[in-house]
RODREN-455177 format. One line per 10 residues: their letters; for each residue y, x, z of C-alpha. Coordinates in Angstrom, 1 decimal. Example, Ala and Ser with C-alpha at 12.3 -4.5 7.8 and 13.67 -1.06 7.14 Angstrom:
AS	-4.5 12.3 7.8 ~ -1.1 13.7 7.1
***
This chain:
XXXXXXXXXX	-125.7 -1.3 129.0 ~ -123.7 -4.2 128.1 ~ -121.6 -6.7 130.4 ~ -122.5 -10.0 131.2 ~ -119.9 -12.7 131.3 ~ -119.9 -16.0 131.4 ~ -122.8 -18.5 130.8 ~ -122.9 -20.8 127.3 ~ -124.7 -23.5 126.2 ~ -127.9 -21.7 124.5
XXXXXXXXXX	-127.1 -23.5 121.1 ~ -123.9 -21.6 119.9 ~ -123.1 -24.3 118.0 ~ -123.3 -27.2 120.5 ~ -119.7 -27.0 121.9 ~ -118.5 -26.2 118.3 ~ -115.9 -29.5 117.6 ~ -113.5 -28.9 114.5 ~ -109.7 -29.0 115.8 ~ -107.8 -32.0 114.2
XXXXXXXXXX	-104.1 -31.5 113.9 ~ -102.5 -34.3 116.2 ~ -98.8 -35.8 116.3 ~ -96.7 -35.1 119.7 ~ -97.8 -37.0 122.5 ~ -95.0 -38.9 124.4 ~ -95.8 -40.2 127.9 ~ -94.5 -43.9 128.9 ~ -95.7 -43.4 132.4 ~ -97.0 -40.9 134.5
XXXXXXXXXX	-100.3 -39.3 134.7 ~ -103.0 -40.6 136.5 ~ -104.4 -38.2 138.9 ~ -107.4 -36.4 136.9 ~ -111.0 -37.0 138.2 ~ -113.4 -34.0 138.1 ~ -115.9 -34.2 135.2 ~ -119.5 -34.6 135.7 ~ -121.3 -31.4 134.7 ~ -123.4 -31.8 132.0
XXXXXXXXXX	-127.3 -31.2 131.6 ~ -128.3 -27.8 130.2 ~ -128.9 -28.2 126.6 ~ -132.2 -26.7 125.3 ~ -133.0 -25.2 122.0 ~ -134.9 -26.2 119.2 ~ -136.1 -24.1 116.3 ~ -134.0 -25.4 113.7 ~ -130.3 -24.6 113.9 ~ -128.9 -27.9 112.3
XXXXXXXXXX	-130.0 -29.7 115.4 ~ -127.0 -28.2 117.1 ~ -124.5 -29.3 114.9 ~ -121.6 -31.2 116.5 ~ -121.6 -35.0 115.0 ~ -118.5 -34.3 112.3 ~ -120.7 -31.4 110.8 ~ -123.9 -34.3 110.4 ~ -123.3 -34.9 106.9 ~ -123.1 -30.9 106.0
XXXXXXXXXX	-126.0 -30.7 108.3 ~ -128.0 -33.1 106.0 ~ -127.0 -31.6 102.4 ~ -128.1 -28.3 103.9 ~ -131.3 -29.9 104.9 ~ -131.8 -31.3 101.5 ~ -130.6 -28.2 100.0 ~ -133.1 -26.4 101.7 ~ -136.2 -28.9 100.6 ~ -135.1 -28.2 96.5
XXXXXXXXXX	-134.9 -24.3 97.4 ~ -137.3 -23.3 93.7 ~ -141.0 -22.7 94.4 ~ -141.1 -25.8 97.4 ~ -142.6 -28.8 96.0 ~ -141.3 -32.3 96.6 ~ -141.8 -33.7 99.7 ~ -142.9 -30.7 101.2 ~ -141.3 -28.6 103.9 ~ -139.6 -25.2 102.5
XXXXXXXXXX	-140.8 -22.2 104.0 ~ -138.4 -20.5 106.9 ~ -135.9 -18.6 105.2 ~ -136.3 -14.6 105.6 ~ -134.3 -12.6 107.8 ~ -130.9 -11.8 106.3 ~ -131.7 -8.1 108.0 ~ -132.1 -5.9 110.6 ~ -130.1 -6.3 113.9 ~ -129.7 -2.8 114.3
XXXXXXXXXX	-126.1 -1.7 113.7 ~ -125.8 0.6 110.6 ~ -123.7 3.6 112.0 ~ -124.9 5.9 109.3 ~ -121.8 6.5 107.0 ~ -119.5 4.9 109.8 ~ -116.9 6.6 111.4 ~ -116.9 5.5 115.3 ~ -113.9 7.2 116.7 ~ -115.3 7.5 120.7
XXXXXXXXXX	-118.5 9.0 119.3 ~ -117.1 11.1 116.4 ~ -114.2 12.7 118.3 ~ -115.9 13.0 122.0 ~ -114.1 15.1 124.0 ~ -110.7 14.6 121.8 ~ -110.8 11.6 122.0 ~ -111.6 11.0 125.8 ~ -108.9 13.4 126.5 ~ -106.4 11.5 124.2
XXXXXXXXXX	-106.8 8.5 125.6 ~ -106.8 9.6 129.4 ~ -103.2 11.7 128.4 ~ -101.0 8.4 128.0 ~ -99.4 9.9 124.8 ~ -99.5 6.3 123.4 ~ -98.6 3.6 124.9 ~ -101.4 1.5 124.1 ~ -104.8 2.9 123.5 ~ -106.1 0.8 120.4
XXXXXXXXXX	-103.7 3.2 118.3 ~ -105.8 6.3 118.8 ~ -108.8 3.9 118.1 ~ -107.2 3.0 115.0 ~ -106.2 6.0 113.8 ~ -107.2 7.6 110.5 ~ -109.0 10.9 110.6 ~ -107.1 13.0 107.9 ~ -110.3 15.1 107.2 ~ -113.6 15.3 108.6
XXXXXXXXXX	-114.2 14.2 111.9 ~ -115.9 17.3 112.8 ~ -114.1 19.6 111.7 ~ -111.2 18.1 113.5 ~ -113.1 18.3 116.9 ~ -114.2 22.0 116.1 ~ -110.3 23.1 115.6 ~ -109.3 20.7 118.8 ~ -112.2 23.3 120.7 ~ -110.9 26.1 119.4
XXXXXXXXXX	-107.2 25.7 119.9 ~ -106.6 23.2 123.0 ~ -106.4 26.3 125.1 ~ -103.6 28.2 123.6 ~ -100.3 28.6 125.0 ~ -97.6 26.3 123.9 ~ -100.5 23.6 122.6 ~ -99.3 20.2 122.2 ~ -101.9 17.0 122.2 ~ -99.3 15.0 120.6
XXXXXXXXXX	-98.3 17.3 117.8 ~ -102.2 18.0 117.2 ~ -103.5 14.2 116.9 ~ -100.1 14.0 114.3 ~ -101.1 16.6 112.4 ~ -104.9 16.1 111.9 ~ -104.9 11.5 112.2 ~ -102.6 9.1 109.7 ~ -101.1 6.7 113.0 ~ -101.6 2.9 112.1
XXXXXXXXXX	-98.3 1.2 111.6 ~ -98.1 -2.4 113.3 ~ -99.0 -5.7 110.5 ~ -95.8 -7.4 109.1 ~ -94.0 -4.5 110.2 ~ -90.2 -5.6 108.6 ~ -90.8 -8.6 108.3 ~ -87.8 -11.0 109.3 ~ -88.2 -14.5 109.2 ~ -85.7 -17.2 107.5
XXXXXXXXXX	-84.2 -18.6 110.3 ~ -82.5 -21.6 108.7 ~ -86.2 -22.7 106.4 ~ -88.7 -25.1 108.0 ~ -91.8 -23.9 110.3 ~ -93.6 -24.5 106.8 ~ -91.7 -22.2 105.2 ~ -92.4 -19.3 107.6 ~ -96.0 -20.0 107.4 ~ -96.2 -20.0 103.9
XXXXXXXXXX	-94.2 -16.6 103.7 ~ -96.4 -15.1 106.0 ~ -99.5 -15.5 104.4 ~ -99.3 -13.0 101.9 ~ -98.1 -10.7 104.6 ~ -100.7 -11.0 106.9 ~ -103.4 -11.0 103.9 ~ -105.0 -7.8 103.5 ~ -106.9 -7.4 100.1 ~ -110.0 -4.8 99.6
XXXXXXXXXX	-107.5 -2.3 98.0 ~ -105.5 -2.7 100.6 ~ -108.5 -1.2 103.0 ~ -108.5 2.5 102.9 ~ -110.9 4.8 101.8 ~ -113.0 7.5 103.8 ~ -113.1 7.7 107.2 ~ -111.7 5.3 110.1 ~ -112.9 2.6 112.4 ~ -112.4 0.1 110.0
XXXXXXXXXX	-114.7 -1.7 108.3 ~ -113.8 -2.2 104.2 ~ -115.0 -5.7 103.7 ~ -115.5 -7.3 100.0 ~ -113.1 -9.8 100.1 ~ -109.5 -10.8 101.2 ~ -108.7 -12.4 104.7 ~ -105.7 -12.9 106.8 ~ -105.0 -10.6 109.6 ~ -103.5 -11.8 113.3
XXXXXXXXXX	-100.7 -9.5 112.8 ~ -98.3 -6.5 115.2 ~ -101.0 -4.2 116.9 ~ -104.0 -6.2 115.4 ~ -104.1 -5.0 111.7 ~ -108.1 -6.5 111.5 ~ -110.1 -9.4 111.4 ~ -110.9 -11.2 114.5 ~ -114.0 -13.9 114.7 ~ -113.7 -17.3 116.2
XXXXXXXXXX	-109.6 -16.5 115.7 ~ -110.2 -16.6 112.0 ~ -110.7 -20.6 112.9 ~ -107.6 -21.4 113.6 ~ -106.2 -19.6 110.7 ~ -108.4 -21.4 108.4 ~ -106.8 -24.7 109.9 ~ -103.1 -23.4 108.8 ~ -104.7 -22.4 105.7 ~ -106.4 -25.3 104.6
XXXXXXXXXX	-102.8 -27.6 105.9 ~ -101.7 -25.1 103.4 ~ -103.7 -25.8 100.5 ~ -105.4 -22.2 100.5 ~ -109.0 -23.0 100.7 ~ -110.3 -19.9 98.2 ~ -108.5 -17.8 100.9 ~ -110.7 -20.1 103.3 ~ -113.6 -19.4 101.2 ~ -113.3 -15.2 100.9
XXXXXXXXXX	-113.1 -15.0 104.4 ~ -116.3 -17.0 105.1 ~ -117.6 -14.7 102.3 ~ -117.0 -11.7 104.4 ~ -118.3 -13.4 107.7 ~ -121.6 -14.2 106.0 ~ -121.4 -10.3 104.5 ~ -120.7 -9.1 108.1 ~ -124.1 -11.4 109.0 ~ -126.1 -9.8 105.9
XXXXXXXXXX	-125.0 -6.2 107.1 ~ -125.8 -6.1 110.7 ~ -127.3 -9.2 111.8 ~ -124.1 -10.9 113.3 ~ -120.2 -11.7 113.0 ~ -119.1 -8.6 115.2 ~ -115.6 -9.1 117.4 ~ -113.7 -7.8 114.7 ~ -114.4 -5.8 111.7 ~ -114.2 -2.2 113.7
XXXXXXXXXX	-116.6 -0.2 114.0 ~ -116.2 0.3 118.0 ~ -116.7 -3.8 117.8 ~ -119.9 -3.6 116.2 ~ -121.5 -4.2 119.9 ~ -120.3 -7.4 120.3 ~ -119.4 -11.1 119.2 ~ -117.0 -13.7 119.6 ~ -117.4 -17.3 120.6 ~ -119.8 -18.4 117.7
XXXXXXXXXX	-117.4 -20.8 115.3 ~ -119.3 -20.1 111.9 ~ -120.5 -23.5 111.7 ~ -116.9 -24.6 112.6 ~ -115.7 -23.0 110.0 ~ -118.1 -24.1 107.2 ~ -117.8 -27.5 108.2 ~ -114.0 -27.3 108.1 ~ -114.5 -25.4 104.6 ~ -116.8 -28.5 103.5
XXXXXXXXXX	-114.5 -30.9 104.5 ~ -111.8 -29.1 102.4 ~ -113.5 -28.4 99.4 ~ -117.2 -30.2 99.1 ~ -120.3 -29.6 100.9 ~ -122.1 -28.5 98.1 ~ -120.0 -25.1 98.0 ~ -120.8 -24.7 101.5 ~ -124.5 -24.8 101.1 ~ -124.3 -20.7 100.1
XXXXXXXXXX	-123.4 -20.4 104.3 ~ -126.6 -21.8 104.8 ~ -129.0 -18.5 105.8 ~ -126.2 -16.7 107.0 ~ -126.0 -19.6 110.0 ~ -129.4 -19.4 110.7 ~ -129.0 -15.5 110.6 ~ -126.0 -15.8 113.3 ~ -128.1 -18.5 115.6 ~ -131.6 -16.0 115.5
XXXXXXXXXX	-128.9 -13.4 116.9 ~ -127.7 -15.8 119.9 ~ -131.4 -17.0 121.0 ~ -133.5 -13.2 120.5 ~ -135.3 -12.7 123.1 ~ -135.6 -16.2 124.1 ~ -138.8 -17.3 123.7 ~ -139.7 -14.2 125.9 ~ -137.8 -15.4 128.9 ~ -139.3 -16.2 132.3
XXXXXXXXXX	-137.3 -18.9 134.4 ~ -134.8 -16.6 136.3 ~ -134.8 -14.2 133.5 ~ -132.0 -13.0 131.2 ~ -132.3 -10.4 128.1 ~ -128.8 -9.9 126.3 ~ -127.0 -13.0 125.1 ~ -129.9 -15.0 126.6 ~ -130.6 -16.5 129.8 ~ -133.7 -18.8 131.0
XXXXXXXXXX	-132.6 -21.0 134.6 ~ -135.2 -21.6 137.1 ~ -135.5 -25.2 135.6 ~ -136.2 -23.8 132.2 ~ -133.1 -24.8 130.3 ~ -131.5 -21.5 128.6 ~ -127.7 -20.6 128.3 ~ -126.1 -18.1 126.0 ~ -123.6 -15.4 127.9 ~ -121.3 -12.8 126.7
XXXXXXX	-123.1 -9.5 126.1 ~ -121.6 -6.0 125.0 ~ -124.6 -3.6 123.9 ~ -122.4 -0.8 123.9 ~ -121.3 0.7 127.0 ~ -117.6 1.1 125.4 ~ -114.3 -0.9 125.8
***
């Protein structure tokens, strides 16, 4: 079963408001004391997902609209079919290495023993051969005299090394400088992704990694990179990335946490939108229009279930008040960190 969290909006693209880069603030006088906002009214959903976009996204909201109504086959002045399901929102472990399933018992043990200090490594490790044969020579050897965990995971896993690792930064360059040289090194390119089995998921295009301990993807992080990106004038790195989010979406319904496969459970705060818009604004709204399925793809996945919702009820990312309105929540469907 998954965990609840916190209660959203039920449009995942209501709160959605593209960052603007502002100049330091200085204060001529002191605060006023803060008065407590007024709570505002549940939102409620419509069918169509370009009623949710904030204001600054209108305009893309409109050329998508339009784009939709000259789709081929739709007649003039007459309302295009809904677009088809991008696919299934069953996750597609077949072929997927998922390191808490794959390894069971080694891999409960090996992250109950402590032997590294922080337990995404194990997670991220790279089986060196087949999973299963791994876990069949962990059975048959764990009990022998003079056995060592450590040595074992060593031999049989390649260890992930932290992102940037050796990087130094220039000291005496500008704050532009430093994040234009660490672009490339936080980029990772599909021939950078390995091969064969691991948790991670190859994706078909490059994107920019957090960096240290987090050597993948992350969703509505991806955001805020975009912003530095676009400052930076690297909008086709903007656009692979949204490339690989609307992949992710075509592959197993939604933009997962991160591209892992122990992330495929779960989402992140919903910024597609945010980031098309922002990629619309950069470039033109016309080369945003191929997001458009893909954001009606990642909206059916934040309101299923829905429509089947009594007042008081809740089903998954979904959740119907006693007064009707619904709100979206946090929702893990896999029982796993």
């Amino acid at each position: 079963m998954g965990r609840p969290a916190l209660l959203r909006p039920a449009s995942p693209l209501a709160l959605l408001r593209p960052a603007r880069l502002l100049a330091p603030l200085r204060l001529t006088r002191p605060l006023a004391p803060l008065r407590p906002a007024r709570p505002l009214a549940p939102l409620r959903p419509t069918r169509r997902l370009w009623s949710w976009l904030p204001a600054s996204l209108l305009g893309l909201a409109t050329a998508l609209t339009m784009a939709a109504g000259c789709r081929p086959g739709t007649a003039a002045g007459r309302p295009a079919s809904p677009p088809a399901p991008i696919a299934s929102t069953r996750y597609e472990f077949a072929g997927w290495y998922e390191p808490a399933r794959d390894l069971g018992p080694l891999f409960r043990d090996v992250q109950l023993s402590g032997i590294f200090a922080d337990s995404k490594t194990f997670a991220d490790a790279r089986p060196l051969r087949d999973p299963a044969g791994i876990v069949a020579r962990y059975a048959a050897t764990r009990g022998s005299t003079g056995f060592s965990l450590r040595a074992f995971v060593e031999a049989q896993f390649e260890l992930p090394r932290p992102a940037a690792e050796g990087f130094r930064a220039d000291s005496a360059g500008t704050m532009e400088a430093h994040i234009g040289a660490l672009w490339p090194v936080l980029t990772r390119a599909p021939s950078d992704q390995p091969r064969g089995h691991g948790s991670l998921i190859r994706l078909p295009h490059p994107y920019v990694v957090p960096g240290g301990r987090f050597r993948e993807v992350y969703y509505w992080d991806s955001y805020f990179t975009m912003l530095g990106l676009v400052e930076s004038g690297r909008t086709a790195l903007v656009q692979s990335m949204l490339d690989n989010f609307a992949w992710l979406v075509g592959r197993i319904g939604h933009i997962p946490n991160g591209n892992r496969t122990y992330y495929l459970g779960r989402s992140q705060p919903p910024y597609f939108a945010a980031m098309v818009g922002l990629y619309a604004r950069a470039a033109d709204t016309t080369r945003a229009l191929r997001y458009l399925r893909a954001l009606e793809a990642e909206h059916r996945f934040w309101m299923d279930g829905a429509e089947r919702l009594a007042p008081g009820q809740a089903d998954r990312r979904v959740v119907r008040l006693p007064d009707g309105s619904v709100l979206n929540r946090y929702w893990d469907d896999l029982p796993e960190p």
